[in-house]
FIKOLZA-1660 file (N, C-alpha, C; in steps of 0.1 Angstrom, whole numbers, plus 5000, padded with zeros to 4 digits):
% residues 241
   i   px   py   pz ch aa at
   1 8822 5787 8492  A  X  N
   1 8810 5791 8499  A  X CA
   1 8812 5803 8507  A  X  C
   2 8802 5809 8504  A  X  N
   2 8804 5823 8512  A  X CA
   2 8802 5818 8528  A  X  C
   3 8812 5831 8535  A  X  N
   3 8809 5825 8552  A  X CA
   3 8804 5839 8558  A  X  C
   4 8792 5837 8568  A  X  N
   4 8792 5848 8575  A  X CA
   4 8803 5858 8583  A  X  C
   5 8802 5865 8580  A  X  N
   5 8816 5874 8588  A  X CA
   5 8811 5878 8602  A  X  C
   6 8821 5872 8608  A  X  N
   6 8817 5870 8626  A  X CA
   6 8816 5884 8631  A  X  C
   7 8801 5889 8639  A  X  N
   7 8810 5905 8645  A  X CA
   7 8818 5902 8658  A  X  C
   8 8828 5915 8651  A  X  N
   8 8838 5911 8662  A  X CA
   8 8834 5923 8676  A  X  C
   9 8841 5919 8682  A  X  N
   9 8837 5925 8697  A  X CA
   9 8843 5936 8697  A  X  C
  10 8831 5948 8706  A  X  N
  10 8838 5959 8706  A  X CA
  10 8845 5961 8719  A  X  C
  11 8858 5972 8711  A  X  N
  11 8870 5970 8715  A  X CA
  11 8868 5981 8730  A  X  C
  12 8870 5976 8744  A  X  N
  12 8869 5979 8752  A  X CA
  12 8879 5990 8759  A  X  C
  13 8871 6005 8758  A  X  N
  13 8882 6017 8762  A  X CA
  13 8891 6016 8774  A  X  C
  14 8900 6020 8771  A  X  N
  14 8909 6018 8780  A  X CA
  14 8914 6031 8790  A  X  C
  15 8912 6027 8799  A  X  N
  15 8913 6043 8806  A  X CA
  15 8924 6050 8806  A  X  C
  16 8929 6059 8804  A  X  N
  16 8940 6068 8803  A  X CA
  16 8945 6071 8821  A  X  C
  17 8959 6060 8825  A  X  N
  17 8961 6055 8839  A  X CA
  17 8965 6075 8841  A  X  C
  18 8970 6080 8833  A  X  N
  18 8977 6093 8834  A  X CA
  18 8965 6105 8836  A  X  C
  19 8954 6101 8833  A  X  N
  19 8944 6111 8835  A  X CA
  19 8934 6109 8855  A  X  C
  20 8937 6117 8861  A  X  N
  20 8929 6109 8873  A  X CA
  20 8916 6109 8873  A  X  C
  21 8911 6102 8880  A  X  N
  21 8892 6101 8884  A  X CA
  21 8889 6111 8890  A  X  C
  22 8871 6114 8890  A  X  N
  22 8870 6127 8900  A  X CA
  22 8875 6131 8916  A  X  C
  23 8872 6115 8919  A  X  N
  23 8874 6113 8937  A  X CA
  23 8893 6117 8936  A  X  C
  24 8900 6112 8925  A  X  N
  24 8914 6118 8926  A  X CA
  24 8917 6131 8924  A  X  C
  25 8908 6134 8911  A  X  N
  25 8906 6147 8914  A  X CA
  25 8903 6160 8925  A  X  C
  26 8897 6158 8932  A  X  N
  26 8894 6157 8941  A  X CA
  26 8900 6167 8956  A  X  C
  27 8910 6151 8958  A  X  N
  27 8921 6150 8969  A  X CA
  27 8930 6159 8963  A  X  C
  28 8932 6158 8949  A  X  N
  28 8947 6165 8947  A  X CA
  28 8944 6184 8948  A  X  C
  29 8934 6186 8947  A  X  N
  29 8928 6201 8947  A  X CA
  29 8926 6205 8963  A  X  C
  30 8921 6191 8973  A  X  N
  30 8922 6197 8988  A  X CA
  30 8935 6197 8990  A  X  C
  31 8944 6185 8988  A  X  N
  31 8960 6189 8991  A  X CA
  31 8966 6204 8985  A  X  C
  32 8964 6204 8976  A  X  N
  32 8971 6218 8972  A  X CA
  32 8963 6227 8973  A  X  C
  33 8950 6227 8980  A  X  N
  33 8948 6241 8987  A  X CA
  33 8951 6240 9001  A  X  C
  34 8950 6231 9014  A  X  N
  34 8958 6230 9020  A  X CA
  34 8971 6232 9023  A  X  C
  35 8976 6235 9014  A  X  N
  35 8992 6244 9019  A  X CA
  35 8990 6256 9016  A  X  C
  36 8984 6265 9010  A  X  N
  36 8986 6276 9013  A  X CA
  36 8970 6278 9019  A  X  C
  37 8962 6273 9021  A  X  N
  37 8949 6276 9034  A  X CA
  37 8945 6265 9045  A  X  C
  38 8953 6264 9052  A  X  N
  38 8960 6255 9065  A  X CA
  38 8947 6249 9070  A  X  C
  39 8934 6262 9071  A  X  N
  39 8924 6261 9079  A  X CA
  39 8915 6253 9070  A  X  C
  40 8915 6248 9061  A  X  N
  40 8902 6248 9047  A  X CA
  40 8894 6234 9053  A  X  C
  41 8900 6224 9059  A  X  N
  41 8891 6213 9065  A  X CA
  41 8881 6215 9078  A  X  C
  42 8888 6227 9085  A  X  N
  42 8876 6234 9096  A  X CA
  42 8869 6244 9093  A  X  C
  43 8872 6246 9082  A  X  N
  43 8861 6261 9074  A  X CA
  43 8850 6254 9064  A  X  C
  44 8855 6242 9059  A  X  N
  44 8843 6229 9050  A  X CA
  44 8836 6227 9063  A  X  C
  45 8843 6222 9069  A  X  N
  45 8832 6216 9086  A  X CA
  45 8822 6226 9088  A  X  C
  46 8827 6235 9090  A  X  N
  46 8820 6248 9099  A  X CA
  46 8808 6255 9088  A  X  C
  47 8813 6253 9079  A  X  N
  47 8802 6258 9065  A  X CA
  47 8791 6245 9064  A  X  C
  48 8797 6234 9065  A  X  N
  48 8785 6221 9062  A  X CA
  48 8777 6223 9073  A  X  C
  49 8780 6227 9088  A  X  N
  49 8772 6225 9096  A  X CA
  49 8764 6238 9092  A  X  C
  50 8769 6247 9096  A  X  N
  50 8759 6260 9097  A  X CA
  50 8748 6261 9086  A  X  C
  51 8749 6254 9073  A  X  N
  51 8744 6255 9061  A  X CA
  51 8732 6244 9061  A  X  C
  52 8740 6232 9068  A  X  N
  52 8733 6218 9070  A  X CA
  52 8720 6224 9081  A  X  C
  53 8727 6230 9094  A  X  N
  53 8714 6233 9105  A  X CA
  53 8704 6245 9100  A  X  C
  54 8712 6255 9093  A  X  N
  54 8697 6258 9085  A  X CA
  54 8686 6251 9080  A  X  C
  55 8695 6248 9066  A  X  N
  55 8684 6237 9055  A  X CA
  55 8674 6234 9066  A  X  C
  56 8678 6226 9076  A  X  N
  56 8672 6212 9085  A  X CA
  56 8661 6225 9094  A  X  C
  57 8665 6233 9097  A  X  N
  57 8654 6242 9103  A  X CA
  57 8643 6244 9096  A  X  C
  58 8647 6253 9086  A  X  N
  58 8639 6256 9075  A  X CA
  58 8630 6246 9074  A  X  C
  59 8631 6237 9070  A  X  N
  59 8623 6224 9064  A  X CA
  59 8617 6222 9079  A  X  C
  60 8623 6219 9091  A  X  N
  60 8616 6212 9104  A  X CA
  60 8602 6221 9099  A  X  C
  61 8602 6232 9099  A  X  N
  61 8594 6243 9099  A  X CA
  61 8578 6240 9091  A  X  C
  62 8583 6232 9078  A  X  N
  62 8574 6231 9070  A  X CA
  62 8569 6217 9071  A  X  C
  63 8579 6208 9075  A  X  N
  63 8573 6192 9076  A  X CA
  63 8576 6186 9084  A  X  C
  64 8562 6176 9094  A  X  N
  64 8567 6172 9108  A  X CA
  64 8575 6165 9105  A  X  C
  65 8574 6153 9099  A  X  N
  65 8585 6144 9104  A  X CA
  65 8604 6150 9100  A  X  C
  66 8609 6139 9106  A  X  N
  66 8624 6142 9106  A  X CA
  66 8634 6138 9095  A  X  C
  67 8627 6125 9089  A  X  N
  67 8637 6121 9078  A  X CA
  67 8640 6132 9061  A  X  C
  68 8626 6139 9063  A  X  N
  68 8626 6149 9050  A  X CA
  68 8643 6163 9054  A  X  C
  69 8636 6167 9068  A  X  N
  69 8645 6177 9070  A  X CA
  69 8659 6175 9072  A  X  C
  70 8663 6162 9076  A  X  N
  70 8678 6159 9073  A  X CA
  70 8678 6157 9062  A  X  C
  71 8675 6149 9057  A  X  N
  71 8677 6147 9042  A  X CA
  71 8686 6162 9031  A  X  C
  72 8674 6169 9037  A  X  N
  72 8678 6187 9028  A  X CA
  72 8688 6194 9036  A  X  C
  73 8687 6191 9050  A  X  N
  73 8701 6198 9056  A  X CA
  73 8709 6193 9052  A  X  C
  74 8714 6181 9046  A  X  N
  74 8730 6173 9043  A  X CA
  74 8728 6177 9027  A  X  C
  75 8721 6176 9021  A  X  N
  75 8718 6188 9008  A  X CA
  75 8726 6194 9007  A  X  C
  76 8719 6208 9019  A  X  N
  76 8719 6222 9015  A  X CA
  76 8738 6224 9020  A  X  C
  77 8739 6216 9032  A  X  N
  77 8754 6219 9035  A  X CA
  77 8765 6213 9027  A  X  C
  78 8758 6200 9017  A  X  N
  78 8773 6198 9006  A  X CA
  78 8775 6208 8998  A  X  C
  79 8763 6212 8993  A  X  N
  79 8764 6220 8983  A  X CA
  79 8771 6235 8988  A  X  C
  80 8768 6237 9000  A  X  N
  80 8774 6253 9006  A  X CA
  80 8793 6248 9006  A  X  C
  81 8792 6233 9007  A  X  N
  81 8806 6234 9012  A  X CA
  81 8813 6228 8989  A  X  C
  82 8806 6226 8988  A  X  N
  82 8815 6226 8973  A  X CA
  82 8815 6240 8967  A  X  C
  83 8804 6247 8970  A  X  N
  83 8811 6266 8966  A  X CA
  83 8814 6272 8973  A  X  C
  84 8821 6268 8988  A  X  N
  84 8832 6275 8990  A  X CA
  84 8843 6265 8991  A  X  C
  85 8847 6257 8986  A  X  N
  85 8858 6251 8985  A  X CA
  85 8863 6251 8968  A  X  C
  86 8851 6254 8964  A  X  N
  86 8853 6256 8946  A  X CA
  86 8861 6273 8950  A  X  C
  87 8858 6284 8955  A  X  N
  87 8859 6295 8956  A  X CA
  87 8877 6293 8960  A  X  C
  88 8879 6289 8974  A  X  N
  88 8893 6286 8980  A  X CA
  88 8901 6274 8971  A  X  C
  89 8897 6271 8965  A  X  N
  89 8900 6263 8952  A  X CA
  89 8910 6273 8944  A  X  C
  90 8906 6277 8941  A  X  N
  90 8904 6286 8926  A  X CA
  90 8919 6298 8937  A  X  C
  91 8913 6303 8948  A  X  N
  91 8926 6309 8949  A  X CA
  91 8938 6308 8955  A  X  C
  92 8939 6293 8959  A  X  N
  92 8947 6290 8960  A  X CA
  92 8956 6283 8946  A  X  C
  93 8950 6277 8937  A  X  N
  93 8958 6276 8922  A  X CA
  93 8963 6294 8921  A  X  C
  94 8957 6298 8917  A  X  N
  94 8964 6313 8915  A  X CA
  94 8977 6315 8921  A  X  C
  95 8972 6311 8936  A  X  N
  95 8988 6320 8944  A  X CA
  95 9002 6308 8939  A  X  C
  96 8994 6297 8937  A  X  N
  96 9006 6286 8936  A  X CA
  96 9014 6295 8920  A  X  C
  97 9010 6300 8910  A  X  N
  97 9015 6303 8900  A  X CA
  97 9018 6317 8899  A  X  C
  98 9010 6325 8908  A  X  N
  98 9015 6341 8903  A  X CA
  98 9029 6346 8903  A  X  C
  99 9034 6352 8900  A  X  N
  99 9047 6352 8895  A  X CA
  99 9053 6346 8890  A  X  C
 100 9046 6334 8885  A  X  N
 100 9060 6328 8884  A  X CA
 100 9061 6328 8866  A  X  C
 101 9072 6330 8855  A  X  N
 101 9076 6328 8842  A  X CA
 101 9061 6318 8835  A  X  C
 102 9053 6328 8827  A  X  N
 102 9045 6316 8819  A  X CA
 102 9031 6318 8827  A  X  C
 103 9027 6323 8840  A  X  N
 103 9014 6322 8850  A  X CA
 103 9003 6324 8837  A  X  C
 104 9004 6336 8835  A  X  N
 104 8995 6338 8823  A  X CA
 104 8989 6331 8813  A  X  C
 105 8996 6324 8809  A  X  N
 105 8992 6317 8797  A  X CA
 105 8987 6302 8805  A  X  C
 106 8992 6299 8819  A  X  N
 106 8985 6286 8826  A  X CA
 106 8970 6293 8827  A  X  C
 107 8967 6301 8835  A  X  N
 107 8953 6308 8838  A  X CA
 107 8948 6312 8824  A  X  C
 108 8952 6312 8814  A  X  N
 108 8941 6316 8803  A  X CA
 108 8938 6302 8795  A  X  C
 109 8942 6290 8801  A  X  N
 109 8936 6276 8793  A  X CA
 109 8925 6272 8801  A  X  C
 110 8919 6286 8810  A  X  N
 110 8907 6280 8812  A  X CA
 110 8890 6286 8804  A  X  C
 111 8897 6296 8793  A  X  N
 111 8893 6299 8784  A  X CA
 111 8882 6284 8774  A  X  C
 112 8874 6287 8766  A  X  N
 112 8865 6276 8761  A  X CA
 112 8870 6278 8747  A  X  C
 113 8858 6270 8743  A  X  N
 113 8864 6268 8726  A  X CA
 113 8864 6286 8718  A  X  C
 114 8872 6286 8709  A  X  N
 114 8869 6300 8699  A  X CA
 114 8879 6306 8704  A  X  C
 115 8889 6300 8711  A  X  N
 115 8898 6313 8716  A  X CA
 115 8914 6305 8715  A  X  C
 116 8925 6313 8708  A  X  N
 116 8937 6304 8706  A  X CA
 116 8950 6315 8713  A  X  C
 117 8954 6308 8723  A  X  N
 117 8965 6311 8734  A  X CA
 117 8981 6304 8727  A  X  C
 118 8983 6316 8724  A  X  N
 118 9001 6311 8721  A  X CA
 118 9010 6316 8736  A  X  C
 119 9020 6308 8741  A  X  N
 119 9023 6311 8751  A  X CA
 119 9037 6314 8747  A  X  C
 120 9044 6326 8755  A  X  N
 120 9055 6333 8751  A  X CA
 120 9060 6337 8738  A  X  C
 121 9051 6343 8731  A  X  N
 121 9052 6347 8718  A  X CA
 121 9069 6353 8713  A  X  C
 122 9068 6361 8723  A  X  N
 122 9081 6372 8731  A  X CA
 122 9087 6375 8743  A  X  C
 123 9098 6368 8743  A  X  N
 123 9108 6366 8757  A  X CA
 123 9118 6377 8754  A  X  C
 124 9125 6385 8766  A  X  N
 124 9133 6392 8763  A  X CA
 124 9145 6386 8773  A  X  C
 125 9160 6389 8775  A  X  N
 125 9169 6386 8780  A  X CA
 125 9163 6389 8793  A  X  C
 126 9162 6397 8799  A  X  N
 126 9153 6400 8814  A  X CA
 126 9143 6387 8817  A  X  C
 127 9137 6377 8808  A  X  N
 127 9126 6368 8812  A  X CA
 127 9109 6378 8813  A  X  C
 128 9111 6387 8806  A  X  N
 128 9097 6400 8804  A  X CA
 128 9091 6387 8792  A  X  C
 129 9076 6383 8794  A  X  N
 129 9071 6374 8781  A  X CA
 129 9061 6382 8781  A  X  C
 130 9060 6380 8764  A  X  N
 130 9044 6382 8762  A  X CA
 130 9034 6370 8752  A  X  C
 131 9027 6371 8759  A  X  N
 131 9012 6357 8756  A  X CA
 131 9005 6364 8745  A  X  C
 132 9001 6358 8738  A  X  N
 132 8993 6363 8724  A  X CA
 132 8980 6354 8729  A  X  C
 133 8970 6360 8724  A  X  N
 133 8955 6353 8728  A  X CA
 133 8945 6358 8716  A  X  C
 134 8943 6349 8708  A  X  N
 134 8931 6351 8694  A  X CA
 134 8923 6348 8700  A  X  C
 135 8912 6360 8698  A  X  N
 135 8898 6357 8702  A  X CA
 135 8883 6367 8694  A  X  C
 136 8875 6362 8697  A  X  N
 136 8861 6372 8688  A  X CA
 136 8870 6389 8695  A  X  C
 137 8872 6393 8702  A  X  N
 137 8880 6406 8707  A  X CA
 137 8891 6411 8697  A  X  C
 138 8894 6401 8692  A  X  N
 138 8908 6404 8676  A  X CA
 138 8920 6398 8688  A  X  C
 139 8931 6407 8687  A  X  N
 139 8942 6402 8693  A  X CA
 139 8946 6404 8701  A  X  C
 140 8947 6399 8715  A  X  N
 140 8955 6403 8731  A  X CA
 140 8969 6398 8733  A  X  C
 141 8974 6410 8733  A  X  N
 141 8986 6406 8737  A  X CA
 141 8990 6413 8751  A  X  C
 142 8996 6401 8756  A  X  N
 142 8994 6405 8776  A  X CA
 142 9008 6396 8779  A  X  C
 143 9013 6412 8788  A  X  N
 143 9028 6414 8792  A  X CA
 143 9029 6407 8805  A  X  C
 144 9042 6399 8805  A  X  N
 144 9041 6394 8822  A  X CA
 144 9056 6399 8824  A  X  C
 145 9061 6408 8835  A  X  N
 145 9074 6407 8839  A  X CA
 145 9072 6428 8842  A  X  C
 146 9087 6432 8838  A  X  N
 146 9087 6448 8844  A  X CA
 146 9080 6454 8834  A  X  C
 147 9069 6465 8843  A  X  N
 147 9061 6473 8830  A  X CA
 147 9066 6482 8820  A  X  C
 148 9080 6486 8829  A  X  N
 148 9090 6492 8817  A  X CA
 148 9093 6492 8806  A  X  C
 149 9102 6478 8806  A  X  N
 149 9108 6469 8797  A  X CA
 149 9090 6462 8784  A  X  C
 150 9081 6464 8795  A  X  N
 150 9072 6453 8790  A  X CA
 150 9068 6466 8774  A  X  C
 151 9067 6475 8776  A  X  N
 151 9062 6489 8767  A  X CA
 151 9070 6488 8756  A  X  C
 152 9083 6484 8754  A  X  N
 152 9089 6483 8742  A  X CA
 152 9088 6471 8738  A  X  C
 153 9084 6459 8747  A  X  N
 153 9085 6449 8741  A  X CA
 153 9070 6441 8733  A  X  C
 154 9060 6447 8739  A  X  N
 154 9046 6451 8735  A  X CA
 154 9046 6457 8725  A  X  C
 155 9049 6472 8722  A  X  N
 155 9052 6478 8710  A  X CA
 155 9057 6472 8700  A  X  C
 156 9068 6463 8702  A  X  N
 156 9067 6455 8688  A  X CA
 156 9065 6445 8685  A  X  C
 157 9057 6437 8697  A  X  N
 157 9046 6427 8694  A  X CA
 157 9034 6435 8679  A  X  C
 158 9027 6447 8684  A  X  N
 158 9017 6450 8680  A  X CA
 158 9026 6457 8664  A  X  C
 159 9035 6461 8662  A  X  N
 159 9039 6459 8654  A  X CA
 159 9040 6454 8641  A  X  C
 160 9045 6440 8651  A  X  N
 160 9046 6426 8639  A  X CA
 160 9033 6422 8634  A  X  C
 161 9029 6424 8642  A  X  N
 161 9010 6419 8643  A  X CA
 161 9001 6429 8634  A  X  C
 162 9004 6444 8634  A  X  N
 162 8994 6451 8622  A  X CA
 162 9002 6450 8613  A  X  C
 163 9013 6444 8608  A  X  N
 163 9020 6441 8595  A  X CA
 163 9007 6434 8585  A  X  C
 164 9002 6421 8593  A  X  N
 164 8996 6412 8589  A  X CA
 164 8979 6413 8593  A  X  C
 165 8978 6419 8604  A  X  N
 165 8959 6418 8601  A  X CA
 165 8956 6438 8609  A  X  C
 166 8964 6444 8602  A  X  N
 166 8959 6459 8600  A  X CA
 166 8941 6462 8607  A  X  C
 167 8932 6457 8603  A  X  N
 167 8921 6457 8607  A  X CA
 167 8920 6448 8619  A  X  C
 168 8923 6442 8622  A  X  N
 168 8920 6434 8634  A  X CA
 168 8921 6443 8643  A  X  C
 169 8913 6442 8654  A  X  N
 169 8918 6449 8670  A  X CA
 169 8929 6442 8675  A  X  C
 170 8937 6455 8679  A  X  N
 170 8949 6446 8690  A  X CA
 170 8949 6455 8701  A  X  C
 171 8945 6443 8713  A  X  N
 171 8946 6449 8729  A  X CA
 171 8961 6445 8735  A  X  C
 172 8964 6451 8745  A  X  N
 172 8973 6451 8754  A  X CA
 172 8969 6455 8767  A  X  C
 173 8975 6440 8776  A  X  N
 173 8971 6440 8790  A  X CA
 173 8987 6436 8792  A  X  C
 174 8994 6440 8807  A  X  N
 174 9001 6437 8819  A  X CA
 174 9002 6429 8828  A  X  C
 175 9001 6419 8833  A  X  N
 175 8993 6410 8844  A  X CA
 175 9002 6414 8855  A  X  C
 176 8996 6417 8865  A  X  N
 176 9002 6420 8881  A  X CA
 176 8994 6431 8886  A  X  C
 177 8997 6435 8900  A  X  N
 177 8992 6442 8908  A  X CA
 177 8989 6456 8910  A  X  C
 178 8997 6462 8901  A  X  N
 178 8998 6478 8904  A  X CA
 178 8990 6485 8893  A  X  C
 179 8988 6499 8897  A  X  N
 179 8976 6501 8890  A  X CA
 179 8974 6503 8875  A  X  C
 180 8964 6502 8869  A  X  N
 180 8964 6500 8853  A  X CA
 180 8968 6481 8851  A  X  C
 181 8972 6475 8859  A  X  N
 181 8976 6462 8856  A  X CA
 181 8966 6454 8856  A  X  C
 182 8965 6440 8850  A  X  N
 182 8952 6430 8858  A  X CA
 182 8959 6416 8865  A  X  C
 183 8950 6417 8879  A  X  N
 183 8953 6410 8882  A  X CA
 183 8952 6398 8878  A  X  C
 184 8963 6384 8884  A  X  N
 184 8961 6373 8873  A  X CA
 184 8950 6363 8871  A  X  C
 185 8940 6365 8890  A  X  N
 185 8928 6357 8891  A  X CA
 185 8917 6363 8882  A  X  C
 186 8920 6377 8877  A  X  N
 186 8910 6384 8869  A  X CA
 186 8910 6383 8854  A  X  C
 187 8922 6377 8850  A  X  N
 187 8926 6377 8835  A  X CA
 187 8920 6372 8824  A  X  C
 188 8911 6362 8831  A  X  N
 188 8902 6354 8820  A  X CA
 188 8893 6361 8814  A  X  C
 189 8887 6371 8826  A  X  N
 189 8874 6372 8825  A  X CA
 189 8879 6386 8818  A  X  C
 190 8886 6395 8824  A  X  N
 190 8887 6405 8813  A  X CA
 190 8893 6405 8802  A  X  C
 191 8900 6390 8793  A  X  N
 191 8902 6392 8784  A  X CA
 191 8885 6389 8779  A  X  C
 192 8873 6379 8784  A  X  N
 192 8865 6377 8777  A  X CA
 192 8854 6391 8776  A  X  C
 193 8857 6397 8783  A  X  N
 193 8849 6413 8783  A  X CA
 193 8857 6421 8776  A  X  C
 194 8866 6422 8765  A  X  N
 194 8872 6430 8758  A  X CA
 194 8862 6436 8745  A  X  C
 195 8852 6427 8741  A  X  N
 195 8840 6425 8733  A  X CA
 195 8841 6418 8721  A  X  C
 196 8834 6418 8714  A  X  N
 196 8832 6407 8704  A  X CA
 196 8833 6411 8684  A  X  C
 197 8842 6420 8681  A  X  N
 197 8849 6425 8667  A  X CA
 197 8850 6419 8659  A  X  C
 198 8853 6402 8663  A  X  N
 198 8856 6394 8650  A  X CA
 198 8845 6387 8650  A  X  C
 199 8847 6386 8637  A  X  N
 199 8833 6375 8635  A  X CA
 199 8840 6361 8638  A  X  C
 200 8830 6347 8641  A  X  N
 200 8835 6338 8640  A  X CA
 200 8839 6330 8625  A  X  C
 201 8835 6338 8614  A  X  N
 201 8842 6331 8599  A  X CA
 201 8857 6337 8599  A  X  C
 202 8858 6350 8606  A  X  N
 202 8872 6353 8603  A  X CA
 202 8882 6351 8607  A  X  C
 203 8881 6341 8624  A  X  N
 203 8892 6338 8630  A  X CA
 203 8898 6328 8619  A  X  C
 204 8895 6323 8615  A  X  N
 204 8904 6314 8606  A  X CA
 204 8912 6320 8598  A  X  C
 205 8912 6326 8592  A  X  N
 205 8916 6340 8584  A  X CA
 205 8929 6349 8592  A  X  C
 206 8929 6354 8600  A  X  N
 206 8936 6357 8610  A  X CA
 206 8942 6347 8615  A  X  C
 207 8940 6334 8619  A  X  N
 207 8952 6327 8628  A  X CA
 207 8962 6323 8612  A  X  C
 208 8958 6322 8603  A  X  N
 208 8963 6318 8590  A  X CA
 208 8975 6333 8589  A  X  C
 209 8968 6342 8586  A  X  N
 209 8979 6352 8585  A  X CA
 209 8988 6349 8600  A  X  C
 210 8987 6351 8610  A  X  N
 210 8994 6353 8624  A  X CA
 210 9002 6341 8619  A  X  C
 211 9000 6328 8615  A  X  N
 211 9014 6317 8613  A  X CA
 211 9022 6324 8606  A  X  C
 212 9018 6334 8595  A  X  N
 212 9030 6342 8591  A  X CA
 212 9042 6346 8597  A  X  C
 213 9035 6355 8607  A  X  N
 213 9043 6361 8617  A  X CA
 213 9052 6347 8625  A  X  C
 214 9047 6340 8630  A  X  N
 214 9051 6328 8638  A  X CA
 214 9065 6319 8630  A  X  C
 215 9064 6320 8620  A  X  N
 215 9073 6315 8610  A  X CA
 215 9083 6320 8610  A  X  C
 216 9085 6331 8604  A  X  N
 216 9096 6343 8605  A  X CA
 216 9102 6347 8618  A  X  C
 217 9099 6337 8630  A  X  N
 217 9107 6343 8641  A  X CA
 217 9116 6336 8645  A  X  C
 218 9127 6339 8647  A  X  N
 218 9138 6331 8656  A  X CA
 218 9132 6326 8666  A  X  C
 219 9140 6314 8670  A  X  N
 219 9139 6306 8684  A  X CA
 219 9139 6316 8697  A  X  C
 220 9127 6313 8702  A  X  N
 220 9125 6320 8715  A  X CA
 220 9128 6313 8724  A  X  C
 221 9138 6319 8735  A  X  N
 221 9145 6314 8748  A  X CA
 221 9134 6312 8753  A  X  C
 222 9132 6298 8759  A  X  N
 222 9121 6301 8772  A  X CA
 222 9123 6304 8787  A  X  C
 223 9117 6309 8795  A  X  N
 223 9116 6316 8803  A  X CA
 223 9126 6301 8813  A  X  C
 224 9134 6309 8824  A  X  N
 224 9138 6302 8831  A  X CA
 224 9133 6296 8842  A  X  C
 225 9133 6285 8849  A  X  N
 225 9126 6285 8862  A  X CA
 225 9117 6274 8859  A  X  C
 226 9114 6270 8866  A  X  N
 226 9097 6261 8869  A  X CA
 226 9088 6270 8863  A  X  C
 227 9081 6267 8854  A  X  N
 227 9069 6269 8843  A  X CA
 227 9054 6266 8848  A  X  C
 228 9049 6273 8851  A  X  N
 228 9033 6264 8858  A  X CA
 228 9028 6252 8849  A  X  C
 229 9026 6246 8856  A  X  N
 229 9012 6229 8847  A  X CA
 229 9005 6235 8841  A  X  C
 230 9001 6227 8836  A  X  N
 230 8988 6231 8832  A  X CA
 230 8974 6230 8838  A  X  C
 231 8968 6240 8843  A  X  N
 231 8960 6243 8852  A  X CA
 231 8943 6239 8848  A  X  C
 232 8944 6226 8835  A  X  N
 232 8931 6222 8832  A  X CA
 232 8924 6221 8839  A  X  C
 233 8932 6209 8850  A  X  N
 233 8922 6205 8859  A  X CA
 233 8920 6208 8868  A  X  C
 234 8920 6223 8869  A  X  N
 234 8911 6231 8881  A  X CA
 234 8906 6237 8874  A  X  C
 235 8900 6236 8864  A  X  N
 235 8890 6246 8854  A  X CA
 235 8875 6248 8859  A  X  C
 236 8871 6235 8869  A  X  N
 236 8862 6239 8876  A  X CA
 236 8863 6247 8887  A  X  C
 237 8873 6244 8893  A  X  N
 237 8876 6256 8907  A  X CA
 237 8873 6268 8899  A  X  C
 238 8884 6271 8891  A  X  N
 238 8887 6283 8887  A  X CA
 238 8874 6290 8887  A  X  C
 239 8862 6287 8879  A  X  N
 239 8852 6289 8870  A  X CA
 239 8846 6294 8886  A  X  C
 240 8844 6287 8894  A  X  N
 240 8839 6291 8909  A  X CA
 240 8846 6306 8916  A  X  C
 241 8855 6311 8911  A  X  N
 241 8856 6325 8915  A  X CA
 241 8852 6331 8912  A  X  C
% end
């Protein structure tokens, strides 16, 4: 005799203990902006109020009673105080990683979908790397270390690279401070203003050739030192500069 087949129960997600919640999220972005901006819990203060006693004027102004205009002053002052804490957010991640082996390639995983970040494509004995970045722009290849050393080591990045997609664009950036360089809080955004050459059918096409390249290369030393995190989860800070 045939038997109904029981539905079975669905299977209840399990939260990933390794990923934190927002409210942890949170804390761990005022802690680590707190060490390098000391002041950031009397500058939230001082921005909720001044932003809060506006709102709350403004509005007294338009409606007698009192519960409307608090209401929009504690509004208008969270909101003032999540973009500037999104802002001091954002640069205090930066300082935690600038200089250090690898910064570059942490700061460009805040890039979106369509765009593919190889990190240290090319290490030289010095610790000079360079980050490869596929994107609708064709190819970026961006030097971290002495701009010297970085010019021959660049050169035969681009190289290796018109062996295999000749037509592709290939850019070259520097990341640091001195002139002609980009700075590292600026890196995203001027790789995504480089403009738009590739079509999106062809990136496939091009990362396919580029494994070529990727294949044929000896083991790259990696850089010495503490390596930055991965800087996902301040992709919203970030996005606030």
């Amino acid at each position: 005799m045939a038997t109904k087949l029981e539905k079975q129960p669905k299977a209840k997600k399990v939260k990933d203990p390794s990923k934190p919640g927002r409210i942890a999220q949170i804390r761990q972005s005022y802690t680590m902006t707190k060490k390098s901006d000391p002041k950031i819990g009397l500058i939230l203060l001082g921005t909720f109020l001044l932003a809060g006693l506006a709102g709350f004027a403004l509005m007294l102004l338009i409606f007698r009673t009192l519960w409307f205009p608090i209401l929009i002053g504690v509004l208008v002052g969270l909101f003032a105080v999540l973009v500037v804490f999104g802002r001091r957010a954002a640069t205090a991640a930066y300082k935690q990683i600038e200089g250090r082996p690898g910064a570059a390639a942490a700061a460009l995983q805040q890039l979106r979908r369509g765009w593919k970040t190889d990190p240290a494509v090319a290490v030289n004995k010095q610790q000079d790397i360079v980050t490869r970045v596929v994107g609708r722009p064709g190819i970026v290849l961006i030097g971290e270390g002495n701009p010297t050393r970085l010019k021959g080591l660049l050169a035969s990045e681009r190289r290796r690279h018109e062996r295999v997609a000749r037509e592709v664009p290939i850019h070259e950036l520097v990341v640091g401070r001195e002139p002609g360089q980009v700075p590292l809080p600026k890196l995203t955004k001027t790789v995504q203003k480089l403009g738009k050459e590739v079509k999106p059918a062809q990136l496939t096409d091009v990362l396919a050739r580029i494994k070529a390249i990727d294949a044929h290369r000896s083991a790259v030393p990696m850089p010495k030192g503490p390596i930055p995190t991965s800087m996902k989860g301040q992709r919203g800070n970030l996005r606030g500069r």
